[in-house]
Backbone as XML, in Angstrom:
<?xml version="1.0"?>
<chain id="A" units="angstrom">
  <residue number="1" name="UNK">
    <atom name="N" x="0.829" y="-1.174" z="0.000"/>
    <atom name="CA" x="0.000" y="0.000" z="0.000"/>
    <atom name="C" x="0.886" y="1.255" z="0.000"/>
  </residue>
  <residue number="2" name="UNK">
    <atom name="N" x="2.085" y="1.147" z="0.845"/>
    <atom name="CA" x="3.038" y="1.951" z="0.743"/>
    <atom name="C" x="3.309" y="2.600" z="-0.551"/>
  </residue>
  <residue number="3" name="UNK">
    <atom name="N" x="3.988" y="1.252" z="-1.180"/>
    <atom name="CA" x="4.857" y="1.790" z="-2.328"/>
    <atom name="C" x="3.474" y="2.030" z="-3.693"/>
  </residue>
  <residue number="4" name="UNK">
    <atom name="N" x="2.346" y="1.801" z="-3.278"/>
    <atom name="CA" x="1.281" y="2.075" z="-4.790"/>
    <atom name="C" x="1.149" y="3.794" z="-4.029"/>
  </residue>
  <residue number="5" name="UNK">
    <atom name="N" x="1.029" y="3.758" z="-2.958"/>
    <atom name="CA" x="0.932" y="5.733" z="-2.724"/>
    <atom name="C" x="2.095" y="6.749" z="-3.513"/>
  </residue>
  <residue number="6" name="UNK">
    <atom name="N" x="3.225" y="5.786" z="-3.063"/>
    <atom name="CA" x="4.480" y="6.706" z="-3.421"/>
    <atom name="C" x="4.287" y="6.959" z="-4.815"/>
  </residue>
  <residue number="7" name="UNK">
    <atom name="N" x="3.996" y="5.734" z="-5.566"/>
    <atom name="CA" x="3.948" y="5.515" z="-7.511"/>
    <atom name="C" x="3.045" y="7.221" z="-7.836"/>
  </residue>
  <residue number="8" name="UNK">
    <atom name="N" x="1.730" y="6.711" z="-7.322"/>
    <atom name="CA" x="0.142" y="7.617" z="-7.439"/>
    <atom name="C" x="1.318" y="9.030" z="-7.057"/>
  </residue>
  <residue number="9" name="UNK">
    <atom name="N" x="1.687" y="9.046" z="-5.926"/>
    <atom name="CA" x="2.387" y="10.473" z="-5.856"/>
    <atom name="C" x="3.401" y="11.332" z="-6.608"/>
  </residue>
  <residue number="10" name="UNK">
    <atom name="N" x="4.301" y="10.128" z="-7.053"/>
    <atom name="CA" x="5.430" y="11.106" z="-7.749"/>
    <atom name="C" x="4.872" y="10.681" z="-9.234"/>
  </residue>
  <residue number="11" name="UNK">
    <atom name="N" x="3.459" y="10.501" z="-9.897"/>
    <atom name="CA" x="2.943" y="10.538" z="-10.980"/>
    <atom name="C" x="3.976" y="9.380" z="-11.860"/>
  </residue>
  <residue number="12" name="UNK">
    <atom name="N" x="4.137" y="8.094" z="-11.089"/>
    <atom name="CA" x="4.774" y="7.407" z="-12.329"/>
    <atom name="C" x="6.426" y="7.181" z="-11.968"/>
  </residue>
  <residue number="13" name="UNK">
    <atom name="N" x="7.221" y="8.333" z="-11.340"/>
    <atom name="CA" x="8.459" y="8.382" z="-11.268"/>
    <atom name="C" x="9.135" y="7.496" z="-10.468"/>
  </residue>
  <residue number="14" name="UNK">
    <atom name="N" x="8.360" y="6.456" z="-9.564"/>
    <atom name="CA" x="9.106" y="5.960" z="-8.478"/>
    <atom name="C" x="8.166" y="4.532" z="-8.292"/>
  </residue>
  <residue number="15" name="UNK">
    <atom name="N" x="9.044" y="3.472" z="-8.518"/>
    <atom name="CA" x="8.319" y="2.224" z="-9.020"/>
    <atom name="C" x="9.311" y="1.212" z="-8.149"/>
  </residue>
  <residue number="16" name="UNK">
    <atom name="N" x="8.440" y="0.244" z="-7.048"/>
    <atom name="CA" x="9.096" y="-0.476" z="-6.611"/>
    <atom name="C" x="10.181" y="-1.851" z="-7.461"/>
  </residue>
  <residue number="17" name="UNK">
    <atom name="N" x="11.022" y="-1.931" z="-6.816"/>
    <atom name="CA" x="12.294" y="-3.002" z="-7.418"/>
    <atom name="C" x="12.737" y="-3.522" z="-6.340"/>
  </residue>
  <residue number="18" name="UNK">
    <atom name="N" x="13.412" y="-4.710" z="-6.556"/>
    <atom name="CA" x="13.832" y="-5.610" z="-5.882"/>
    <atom name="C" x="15.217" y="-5.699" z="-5.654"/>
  </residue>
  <residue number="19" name="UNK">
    <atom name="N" x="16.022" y="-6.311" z="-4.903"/>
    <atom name="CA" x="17.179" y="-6.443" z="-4.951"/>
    <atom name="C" x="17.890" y="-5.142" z="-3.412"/>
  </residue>
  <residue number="20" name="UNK">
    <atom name="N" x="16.780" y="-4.972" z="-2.768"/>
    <atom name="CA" x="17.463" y="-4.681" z="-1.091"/>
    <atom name="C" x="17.519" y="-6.144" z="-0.239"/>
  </residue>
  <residue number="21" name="UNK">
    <atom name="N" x="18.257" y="-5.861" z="0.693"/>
    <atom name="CA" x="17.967" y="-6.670" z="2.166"/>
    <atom name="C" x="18.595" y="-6.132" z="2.915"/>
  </residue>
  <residue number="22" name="UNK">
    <atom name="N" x="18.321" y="-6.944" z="4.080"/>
    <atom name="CA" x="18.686" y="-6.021" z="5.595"/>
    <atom name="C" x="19.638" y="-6.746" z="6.058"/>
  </residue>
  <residue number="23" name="UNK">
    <atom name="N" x="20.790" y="-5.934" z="6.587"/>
    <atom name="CA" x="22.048" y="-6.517" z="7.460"/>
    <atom name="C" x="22.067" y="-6.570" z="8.356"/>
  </residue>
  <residue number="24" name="UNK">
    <atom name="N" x="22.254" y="-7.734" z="8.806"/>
    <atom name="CA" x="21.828" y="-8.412" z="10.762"/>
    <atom name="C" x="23.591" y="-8.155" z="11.215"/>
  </residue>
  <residue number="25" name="UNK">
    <atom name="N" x="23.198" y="-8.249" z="12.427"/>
    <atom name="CA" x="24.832" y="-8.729" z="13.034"/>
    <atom name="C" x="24.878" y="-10.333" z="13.127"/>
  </residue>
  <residue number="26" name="UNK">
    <atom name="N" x="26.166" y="-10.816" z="14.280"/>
    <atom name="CA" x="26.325" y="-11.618" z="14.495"/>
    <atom name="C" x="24.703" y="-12.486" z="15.532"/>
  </residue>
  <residue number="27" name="UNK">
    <atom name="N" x="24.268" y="-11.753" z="16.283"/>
    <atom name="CA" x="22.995" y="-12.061" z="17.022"/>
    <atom name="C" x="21.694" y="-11.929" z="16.168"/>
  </residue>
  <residue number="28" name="UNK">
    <atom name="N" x="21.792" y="-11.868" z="15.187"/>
    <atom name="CA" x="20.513" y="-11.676" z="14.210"/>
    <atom name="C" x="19.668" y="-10.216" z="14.181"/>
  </residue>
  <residue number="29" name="UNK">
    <atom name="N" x="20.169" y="-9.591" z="14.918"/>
    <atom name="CA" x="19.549" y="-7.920" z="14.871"/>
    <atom name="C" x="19.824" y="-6.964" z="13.715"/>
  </residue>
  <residue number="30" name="UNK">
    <atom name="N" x="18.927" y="-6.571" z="13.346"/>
    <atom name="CA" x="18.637" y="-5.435" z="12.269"/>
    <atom name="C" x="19.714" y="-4.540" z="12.610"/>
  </residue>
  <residue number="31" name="UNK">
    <atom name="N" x="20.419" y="-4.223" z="11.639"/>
    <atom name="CA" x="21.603" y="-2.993" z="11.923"/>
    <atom name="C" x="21.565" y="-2.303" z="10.742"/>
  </residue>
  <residue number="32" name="UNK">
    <atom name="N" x="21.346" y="-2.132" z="9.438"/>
    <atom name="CA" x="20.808" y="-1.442" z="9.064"/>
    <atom name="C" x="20.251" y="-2.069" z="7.274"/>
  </residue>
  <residue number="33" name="UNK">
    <atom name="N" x="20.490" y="-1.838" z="6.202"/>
    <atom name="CA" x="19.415" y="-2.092" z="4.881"/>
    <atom name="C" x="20.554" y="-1.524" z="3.841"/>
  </residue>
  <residue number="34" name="UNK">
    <atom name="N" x="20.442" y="-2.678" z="2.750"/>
    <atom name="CA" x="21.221" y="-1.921" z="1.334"/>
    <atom name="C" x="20.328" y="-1.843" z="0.398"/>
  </residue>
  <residue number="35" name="UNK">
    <atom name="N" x="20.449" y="-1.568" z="-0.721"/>
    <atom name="CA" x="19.941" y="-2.032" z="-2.005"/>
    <atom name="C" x="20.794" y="-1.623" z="-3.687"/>
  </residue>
  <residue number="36" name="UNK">
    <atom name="N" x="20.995" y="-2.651" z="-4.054"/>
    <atom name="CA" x="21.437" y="-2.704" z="-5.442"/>
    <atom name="C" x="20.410" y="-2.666" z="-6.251"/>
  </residue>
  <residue number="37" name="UNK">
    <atom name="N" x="20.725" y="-2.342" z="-7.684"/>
    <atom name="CA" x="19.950" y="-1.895" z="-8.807"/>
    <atom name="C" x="21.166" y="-2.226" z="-10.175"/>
  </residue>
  <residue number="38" name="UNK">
    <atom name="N" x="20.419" y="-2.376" z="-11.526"/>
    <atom name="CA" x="20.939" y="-2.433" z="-12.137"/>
    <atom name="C" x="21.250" y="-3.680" z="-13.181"/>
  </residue>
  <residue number="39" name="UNK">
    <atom name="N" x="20.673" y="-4.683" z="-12.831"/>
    <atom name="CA" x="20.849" y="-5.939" z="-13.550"/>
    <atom name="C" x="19.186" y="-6.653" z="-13.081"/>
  </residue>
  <residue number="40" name="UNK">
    <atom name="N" x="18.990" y="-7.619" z="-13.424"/>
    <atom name="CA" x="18.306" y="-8.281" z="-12.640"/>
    <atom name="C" x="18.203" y="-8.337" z="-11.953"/>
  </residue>
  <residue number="41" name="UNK">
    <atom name="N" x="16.779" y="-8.840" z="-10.821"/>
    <atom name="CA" x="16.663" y="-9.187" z="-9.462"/>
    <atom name="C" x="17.476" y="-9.851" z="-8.895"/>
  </residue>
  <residue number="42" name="UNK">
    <atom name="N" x="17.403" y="-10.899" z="-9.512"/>
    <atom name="CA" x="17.964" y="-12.063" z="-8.730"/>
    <atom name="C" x="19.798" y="-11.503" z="-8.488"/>
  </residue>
  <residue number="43" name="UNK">
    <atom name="N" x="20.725" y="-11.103" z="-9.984"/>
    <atom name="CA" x="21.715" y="-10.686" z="-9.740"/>
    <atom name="C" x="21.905" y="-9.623" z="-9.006"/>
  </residue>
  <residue number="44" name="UNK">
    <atom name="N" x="20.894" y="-8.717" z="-8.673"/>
    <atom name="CA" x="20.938" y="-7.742" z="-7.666"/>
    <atom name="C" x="21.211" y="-8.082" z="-6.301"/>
  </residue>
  <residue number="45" name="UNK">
    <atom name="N" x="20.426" y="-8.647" z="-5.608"/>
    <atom name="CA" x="20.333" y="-9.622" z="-4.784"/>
    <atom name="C" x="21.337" y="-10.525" z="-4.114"/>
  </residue>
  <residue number="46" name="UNK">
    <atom name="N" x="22.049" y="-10.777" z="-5.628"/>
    <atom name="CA" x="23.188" y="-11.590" z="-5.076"/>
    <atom name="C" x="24.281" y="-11.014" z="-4.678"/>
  </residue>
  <residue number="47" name="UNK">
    <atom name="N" x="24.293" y="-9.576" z="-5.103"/>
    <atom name="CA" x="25.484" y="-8.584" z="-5.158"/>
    <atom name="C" x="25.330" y="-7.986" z="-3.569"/>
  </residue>
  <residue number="48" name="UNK">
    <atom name="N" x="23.731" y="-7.826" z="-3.287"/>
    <atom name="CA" x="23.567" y="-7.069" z="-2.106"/>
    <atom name="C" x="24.190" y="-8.225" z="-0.525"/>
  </residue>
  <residue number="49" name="UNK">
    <atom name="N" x="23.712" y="-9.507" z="-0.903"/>
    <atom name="CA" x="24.480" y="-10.593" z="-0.118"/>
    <atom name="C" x="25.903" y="-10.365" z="-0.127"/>
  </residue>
  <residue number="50" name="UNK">
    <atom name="N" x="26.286" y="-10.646" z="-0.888"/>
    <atom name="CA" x="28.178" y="-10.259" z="-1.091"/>
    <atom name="C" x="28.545" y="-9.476" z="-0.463"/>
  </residue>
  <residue number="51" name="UNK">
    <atom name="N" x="28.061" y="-8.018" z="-1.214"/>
    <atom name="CA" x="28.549" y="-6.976" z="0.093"/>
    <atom name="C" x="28.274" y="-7.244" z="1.682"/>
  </residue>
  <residue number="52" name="UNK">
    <atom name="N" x="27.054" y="-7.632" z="1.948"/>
    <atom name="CA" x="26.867" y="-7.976" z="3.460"/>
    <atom name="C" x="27.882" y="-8.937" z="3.742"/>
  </residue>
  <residue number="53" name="UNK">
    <atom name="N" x="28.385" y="-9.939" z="3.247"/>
    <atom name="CA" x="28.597" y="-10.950" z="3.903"/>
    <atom name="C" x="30.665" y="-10.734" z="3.867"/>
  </residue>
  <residue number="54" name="UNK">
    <atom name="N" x="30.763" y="-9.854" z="3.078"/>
    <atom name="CA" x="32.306" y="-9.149" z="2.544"/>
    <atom name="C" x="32.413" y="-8.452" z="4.222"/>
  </residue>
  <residue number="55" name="UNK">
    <atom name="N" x="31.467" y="-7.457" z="4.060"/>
    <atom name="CA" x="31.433" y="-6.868" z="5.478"/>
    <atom name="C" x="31.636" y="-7.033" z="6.838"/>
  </residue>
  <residue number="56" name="UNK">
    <atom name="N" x="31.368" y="-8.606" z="6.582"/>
    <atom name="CA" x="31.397" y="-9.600" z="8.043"/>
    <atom name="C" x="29.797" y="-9.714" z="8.676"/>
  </residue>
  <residue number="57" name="UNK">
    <atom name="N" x="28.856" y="-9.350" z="8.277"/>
    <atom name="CA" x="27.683" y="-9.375" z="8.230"/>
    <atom name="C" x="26.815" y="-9.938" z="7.709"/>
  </residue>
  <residue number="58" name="UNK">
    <atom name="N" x="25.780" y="-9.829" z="8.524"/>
    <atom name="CA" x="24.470" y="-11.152" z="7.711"/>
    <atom name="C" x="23.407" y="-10.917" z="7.182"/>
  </residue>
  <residue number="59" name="UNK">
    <atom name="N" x="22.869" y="-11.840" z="6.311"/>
    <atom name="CA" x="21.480" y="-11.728" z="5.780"/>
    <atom name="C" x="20.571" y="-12.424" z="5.953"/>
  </residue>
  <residue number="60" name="UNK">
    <atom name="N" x="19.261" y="-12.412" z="5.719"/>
    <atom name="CA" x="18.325" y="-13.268" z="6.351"/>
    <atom name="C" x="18.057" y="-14.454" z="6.585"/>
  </residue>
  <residue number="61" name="UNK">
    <atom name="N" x="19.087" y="-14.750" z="5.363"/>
    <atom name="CA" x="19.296" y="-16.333" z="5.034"/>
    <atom name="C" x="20.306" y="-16.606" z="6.218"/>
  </residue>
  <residue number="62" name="UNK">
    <atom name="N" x="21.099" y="-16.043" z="6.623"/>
    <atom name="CA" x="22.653" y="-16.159" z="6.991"/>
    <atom name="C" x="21.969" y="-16.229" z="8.704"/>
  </residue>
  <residue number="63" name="UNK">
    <atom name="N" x="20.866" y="-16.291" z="9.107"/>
    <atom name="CA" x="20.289" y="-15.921" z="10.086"/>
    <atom name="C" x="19.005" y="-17.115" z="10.320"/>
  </residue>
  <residue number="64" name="UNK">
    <atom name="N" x="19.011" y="-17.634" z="9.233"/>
    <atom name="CA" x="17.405" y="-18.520" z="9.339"/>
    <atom name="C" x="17.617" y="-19.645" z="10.698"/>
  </residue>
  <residue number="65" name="UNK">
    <atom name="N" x="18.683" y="-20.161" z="10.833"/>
    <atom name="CA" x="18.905" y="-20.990" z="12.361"/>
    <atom name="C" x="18.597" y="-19.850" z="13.484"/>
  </residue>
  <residue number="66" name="UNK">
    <atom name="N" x="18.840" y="-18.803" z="13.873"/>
    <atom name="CA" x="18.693" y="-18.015" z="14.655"/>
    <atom name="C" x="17.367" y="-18.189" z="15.602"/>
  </residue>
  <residue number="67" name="UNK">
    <atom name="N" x="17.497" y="-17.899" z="16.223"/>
    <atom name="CA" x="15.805" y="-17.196" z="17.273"/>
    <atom name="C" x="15.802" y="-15.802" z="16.990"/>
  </residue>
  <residue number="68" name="UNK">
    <atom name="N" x="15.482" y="-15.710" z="15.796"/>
    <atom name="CA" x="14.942" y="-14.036" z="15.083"/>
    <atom name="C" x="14.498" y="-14.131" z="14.332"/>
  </residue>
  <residue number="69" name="UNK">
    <atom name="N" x="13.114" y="-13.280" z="13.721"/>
    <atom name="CA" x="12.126" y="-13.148" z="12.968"/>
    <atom name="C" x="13.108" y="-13.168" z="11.680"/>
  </residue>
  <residue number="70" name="UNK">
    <atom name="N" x="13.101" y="-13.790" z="10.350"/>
    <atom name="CA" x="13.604" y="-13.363" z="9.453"/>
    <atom name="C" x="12.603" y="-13.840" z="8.299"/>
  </residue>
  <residue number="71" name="UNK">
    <atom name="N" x="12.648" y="-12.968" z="6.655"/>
    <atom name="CA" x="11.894" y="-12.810" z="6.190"/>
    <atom name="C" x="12.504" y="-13.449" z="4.887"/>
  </residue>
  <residue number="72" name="UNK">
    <atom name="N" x="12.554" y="-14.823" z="4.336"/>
    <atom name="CA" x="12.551" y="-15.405" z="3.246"/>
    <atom name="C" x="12.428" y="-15.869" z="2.304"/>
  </residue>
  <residue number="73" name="UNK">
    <atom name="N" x="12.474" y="-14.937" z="1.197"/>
    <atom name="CA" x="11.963" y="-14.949" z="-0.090"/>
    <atom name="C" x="12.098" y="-16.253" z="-1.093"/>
  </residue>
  <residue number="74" name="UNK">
    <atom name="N" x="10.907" y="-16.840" z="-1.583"/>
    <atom name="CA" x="11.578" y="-18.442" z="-2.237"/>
    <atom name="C" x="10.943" y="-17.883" z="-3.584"/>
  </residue>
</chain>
């Protein structure tokens, strides 16, 4: 509902895409969000993992054993 307001608002200019996720720490906590653009989803995606995981940091996947809410896209 969010992102169909934003579209309706900036008349067209701003169209959701794929290829963010969120960087956990070592304890599975939200620390903060990237997003790549530019190729495909899926290669987006994979680029945004890399960097997290280059970083020493995790992704949702990197977290699914955890006791923390995580959100996994199939």
């Amino acid at each position: 509902m969010f992102m169909d307001f934003l579209h309706r608002a900036s008349d067209g200019k701003i169209f959701p895409e794929g290829g963010g996720m969120l960087i956990r720490d070592d304890q599975g906590e939200i620390v903060g969000a990237v997003g790549v653009t530019g190729d495909v989803q899926e290669r987006d995606e994979e680029m945004a993992a890399y960097g997290i995981r280059a970083a020493g940091l995790k992704t949702d996947e990197d977290c699914e054993g955890l006791d923390v809410p995580v959100r996994l896209v199939n």
